[in-house]
N, C-alpha and C positions, 0 to 999 in steps of 0.2 A: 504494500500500500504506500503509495505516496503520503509523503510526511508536510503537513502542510503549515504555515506560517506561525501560526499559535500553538503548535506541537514542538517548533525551536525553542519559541519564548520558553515553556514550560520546562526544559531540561538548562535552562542558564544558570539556574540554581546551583550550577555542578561547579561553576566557576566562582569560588570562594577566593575571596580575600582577606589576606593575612591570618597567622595563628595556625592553625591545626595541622598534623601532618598529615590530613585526608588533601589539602590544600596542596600542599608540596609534590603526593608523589602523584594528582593530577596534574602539575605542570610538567613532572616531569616523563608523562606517558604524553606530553605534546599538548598539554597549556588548551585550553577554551579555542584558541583561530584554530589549533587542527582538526579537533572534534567540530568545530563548525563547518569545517571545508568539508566531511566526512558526511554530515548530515548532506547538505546543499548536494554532494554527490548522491547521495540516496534518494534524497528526493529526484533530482530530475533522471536517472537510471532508472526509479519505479515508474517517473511520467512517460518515458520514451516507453517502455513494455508494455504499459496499458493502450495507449494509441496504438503499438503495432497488435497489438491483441484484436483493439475494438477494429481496426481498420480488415485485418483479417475476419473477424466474427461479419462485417456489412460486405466483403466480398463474396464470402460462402452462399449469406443470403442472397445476392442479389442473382446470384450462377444459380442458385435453388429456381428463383424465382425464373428468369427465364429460357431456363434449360426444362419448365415444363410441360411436357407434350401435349396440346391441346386436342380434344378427341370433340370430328366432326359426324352428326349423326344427322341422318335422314330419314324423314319418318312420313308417308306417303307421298311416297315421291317427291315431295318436296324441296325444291331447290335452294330457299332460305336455308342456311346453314343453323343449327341450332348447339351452340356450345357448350358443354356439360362438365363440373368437375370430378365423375367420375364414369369411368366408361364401365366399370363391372353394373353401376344400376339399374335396372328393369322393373320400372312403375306396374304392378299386377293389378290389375281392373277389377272391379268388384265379381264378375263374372268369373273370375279366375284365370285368365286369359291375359296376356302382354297389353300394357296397354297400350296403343300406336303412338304417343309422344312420350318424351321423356326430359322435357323440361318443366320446371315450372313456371315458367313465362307464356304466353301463346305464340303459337306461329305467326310468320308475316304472310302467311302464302295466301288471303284471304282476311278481306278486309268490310267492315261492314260499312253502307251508306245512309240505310233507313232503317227504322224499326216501329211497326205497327201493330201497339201491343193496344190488348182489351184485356182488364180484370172487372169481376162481379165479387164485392166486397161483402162479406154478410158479417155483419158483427152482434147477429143474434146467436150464429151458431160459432161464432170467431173461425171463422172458414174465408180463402177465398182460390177462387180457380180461373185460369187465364190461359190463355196463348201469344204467344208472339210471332209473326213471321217477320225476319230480317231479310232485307234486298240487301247483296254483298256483290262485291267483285273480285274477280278473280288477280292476283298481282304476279302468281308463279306459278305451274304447270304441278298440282296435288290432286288426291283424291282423298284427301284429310280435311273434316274440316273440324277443329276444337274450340269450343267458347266455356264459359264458366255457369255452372249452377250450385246451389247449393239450398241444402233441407228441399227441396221442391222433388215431388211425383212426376214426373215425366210419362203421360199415358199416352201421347199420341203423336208423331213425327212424320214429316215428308220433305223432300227438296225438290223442287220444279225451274224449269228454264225459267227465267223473269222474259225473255223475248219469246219464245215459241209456248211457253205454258205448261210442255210437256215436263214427265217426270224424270226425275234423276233417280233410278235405284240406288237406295242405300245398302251396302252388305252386310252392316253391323252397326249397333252402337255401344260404347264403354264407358266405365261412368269409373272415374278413379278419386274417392273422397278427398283424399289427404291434397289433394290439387285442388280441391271443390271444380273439377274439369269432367266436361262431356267431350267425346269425339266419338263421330258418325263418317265412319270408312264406307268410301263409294263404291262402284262395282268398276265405274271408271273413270280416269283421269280428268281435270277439269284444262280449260285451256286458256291459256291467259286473255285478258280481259273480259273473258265471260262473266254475264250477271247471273245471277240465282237468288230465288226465294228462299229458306227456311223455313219451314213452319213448326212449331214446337207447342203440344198443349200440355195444362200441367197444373198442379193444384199444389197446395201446402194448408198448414193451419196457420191460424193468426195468433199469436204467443207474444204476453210480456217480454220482449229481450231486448229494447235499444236498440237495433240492431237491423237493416233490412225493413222489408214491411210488416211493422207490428203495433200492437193494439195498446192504448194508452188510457187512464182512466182521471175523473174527475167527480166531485162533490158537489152538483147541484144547489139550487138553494134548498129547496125544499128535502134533500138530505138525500135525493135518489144517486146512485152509483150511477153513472152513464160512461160511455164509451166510445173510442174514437180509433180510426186506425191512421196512422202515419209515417213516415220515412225516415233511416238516416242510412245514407248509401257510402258516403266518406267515410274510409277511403276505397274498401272492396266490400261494399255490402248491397249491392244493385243486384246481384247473383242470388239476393237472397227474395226477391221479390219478381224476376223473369230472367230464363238464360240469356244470357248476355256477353259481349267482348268486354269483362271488367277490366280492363287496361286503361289508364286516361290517353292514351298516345288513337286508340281507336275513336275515335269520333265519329258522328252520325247526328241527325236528325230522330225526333221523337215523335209518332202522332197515337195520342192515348186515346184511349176510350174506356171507361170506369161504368160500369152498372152499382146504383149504389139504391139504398133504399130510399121512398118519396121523402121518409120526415128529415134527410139530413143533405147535408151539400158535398161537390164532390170540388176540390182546388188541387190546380198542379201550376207548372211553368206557367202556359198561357194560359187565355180565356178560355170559356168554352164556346163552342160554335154552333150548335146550338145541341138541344136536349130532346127527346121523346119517352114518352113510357113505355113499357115492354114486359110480357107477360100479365099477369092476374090485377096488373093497376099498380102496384107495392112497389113496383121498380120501376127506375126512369135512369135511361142510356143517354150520357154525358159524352159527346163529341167534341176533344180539345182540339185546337189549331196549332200545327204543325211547329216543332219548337226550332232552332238555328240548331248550327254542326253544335254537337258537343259532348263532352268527355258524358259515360252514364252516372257517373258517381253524383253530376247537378242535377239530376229528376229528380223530382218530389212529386207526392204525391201525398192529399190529406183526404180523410171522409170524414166529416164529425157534423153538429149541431151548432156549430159554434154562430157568433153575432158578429158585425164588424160597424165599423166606421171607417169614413174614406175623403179623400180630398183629390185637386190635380193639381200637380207644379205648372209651375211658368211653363214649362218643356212640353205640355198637354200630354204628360202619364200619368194614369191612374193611378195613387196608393191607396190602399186597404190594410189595417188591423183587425185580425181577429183574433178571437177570449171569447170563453166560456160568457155566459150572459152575466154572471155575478161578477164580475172583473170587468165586463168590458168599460166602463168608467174609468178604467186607470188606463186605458192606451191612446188618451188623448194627445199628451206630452210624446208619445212615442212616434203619433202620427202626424203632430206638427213639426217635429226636428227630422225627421224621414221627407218631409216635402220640403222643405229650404236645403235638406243637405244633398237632395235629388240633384234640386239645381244647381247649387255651388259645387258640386263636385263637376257638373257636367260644362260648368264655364272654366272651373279650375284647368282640367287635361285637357279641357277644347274637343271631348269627347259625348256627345250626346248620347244618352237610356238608348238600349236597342230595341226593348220591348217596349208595347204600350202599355202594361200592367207593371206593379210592383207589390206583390202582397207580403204583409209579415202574419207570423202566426204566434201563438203562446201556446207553448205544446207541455203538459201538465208534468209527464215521465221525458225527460229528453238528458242525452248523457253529455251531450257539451254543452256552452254557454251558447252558442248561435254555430248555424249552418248556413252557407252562403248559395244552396239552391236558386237556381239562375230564376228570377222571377216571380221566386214562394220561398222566403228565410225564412227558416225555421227559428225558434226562438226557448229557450228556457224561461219561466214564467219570471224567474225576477231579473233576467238581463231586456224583459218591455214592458212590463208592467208599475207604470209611477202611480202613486196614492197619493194625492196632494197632500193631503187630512194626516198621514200617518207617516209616510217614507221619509227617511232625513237625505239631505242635500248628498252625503254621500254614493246612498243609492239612487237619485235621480243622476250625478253624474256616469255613473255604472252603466245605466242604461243608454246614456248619450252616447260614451265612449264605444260599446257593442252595438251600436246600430251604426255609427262612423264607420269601424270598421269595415261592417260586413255589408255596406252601400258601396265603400271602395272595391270592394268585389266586384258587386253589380255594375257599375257604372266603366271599371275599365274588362270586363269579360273575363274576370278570373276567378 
């Protein structure tokens, strides 16, 4: 070990003056400068060994590091290259069977454009069942094609040309948990820039968990327990609500449609376009308007009873707060600082709202402070809800500060 400057100090004590013959026969093995010179060599002798040690220890590593073989694997034919750190692993499919990818990334060989999903929410029975058809493109020459689900039934699947309509047999499909990934091996190759549908139907239950689309509860005035279902898809939980390319790099367009029951409302990104009833009267089918490209993880989607109040900025966008009916009195403060800071942010970046709506919401069970869902923020009850009467100035800034934030979201598309 190097001996370091305070470890000198500490042995000067050796060098006595006058009196004792411990004094004398230390002068006479070479006096204080020789033991000094002896140190000062020891120390920089231990310094030089350690640098050539450490210098030797970061050359090993770095030979480790790029001396190691990168292993390329292809997995329906797929031309995207998929890199793996270890070539012995083989993903086993719930089936029992290899499963055809073996990353846990998705492939690039197929890309999704659109996706036109319908759910029917029942939160009598906390049930809900859907399908989605994605329109995709072809980017590289596979007969693979893998997106993400997760907890969802998968009862019913097909792929058709998007151009000629006709069907694509599929040869199988594999479901591998630990990836939350589905793939659906074709019988034959797709050819680049080919389009194709998807179609995928599928159900799950509605379950307390934060997470994906789940049911969330509130206290009434009159004391009844009531219930709501709503989203949180950041950062991979859209998988949890319809199979999907949970990747934010995959972007697409969304056009929803929601059956929900007559006594509640159904809110997502955009408006709705418009609405009819269906089946026995009880339900009524919500047609949203088609949302911009964008990562899944910003869909939102709410069904509840909830009230609102609303205004427009200068920029003629609609804002909307909504609360339970017993709170909605406190989201006045949230919805007046939401409509001046629409506009100032939109004069600040010189960047105008791209939607014509902007809704917030007060979601009762919610596991962050706010979600910046492009067009529907989700909200934790006391990061928007101000009590003139009771909340102290602290928490009226609280909520200024989290709706700042997460307009800077909205406003520059992030």
């Amino acid at each position: 070990m190097a001996v370091g400057e305070p470890e000198i100090d500490d042995v000067s004590f050796l060098n006595v003056g006058g009196g004792g013959g411990g004094g004398r026969n230390y002068e006479q093995m070479g006096g204080p400068q020789m033991h000094s010179r002896q140190l000062i060599c020891s120390q920089r002798k231990a310094t030089c060994i350690t640098l050539v040690i450490a210098a030797a220890i970061i050359a090993v590593a770095m030979i480790s590091a790029f001396s190691r073989p990168s292993v390329i694997y292809k997995c329906g034919r797929d031309s995207l290259d998929n890199r793996s750190t270890s070539a012995a692993f083989q993903p086993i499919a719930e089936s029992g069977q290899l499963f055809p990818w073996n990353s846990s990334r998705l492939p690039q060989a197929v890309k999704p454009n659109r996706y036109d999903v319908r759910l029917q929410i029942d939160l009598d029975s906390f049930f809900f069942n859907g399908s989605v058809s994605i329109q995709m493109q072809v980017i590289a020459p596979t007969d693979l094609i893998v997106l993400h689900s997760n907890n969802l039934t998968i009862t019913k699947y097909y792929v058709k040309s998007h151009k000629s309509r006709s069907r694509i047999d599929i040869e199988e499909m594999h479901v591998y948990k630990p990836w939350q990934m589905v793939a659906f091996k074709l019988q034959k190759p797709l050819a680049v820039n080919e389009e194709l549908d998807l179609t995928i139907e599928y159900e799950a239950d509605l379950v307390s968990k934060l997470t994906g689309l789940y049911k969330s509860s509130y206290t009434a005035e009159d004391g009844e327990k009531r219930f709501i279902a709503t989203t949180q898809f950041e950062p991979t939980y859209a998988r949890e609500a319809l199979p999907c390319f949970d990747e934010p790099n995959f972007k697409a367009t969304f056009l929803l449609n929601i059956i929900r029951n007559k006594n509640l409302i159904a809110l997502s990104n955009k408006p709705v376009a418009h609405s009819h009833s269906v089946g026995d009267g009880n339900w009524v089918f919500d047609i949203f308007k088609e949302t911009p490209k964008m990562s899944t993880y910003l869909l939102a989607i709410v069904v509840c009873d909830f009230k609102s109040r609303s205004a427009i900025t200068n920029g003629n966008v609609q804002v909307a707060v909504y609360a339970p009916n017993k709170t909605i009195d406190q989201v006045h403060f949230a919805l007046n600082i939401t409509t001046r800071m629409v506009d100032y942010y939109s004069d600040f970046f010189q960047i105008g709202y791209l939607l014509s709506k902007l809704d917030l919401i007060a979601i009762p069970d919610f596991k962050a402070g706010a979600m910046e869902n492009w067009g529907l923020v989700t909200y934790r009850e006391t990061a928007i809800l101000y009590n003139e009467q009771e909340s102290s100035a602290s928490a009226q800034q609280r909520v200024a500060t989290v709706i700042a934030h997460e307009l800077a979201h909205q406003v520059t598309s992030s």
